[in-house]
C-alpha positions, 0 to 999 in steps of 0.5 A, a space after each residue: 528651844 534651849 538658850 544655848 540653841 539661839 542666836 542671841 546678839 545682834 552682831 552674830 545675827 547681821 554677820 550670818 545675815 551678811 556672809 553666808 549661803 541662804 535657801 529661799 521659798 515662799 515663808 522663809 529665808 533661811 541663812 546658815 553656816 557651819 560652827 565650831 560648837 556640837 550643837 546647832 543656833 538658830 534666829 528667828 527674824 519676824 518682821 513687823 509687816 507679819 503683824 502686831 506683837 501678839 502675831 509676831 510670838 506667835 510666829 515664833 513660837 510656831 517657828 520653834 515647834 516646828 523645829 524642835 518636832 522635825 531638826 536636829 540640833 546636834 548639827 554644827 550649824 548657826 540658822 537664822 530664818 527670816 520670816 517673810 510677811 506673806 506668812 499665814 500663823 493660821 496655816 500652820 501644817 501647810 507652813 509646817 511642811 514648807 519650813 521641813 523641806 526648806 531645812 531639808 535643802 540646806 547643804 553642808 556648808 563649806 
């Protein structure tokens, strides 16, 4: 993913994070709202109950295949995924598919 695709400052993180619509399932919280740019940003949030250092890049790093294989980062919208502690790096199709389907479930924001 492309410096320009992510959500770099803390700032914009917490404002996401605090004002807007989520989707939940079992890995993931998934923030969002629509922005005035023709690109999407996206946060990925990996929490220290996932594991070590090594574990946590990991996990982003699968998190960032995942959406560069199966998301559109035309759609004007900013994403933040949380990425909660239950979540295995070892299964990674199965976490695969979980994260598809949650972004399948965004709607457009109002």
């Amino acid at each position: 993913m492309k410096r320009e695709n992510r959500v770099l400052k803390y700032q914009e993180f917490s404002e996401i994070i605090k004002s807007t619509p989520y989707v939940k399932s079992q890995h993931y919280v998934i923030h969002y709202r629509k922005n005035q740019q023709n690109k999407a940003r996206i946060g990925i949030s990996v929490s220290k109950k996932n594991g070590d250092a090594v574990t946590r890049n990991l996990i982003k790093r699968q998190i960032r295949a995942i959406i560069a294989h199966n998301f559109d980062l035309k759609k004007s919208l900013d994403l933040i995924i949380i990425v909660k502690a239950s979540y295995d790096p070892t299964q990674f199709h199965a976490e695969e598919t979980e994260l598809v389907s949650s972004l399948a479930n965004i709607g457009e924001p109002n």
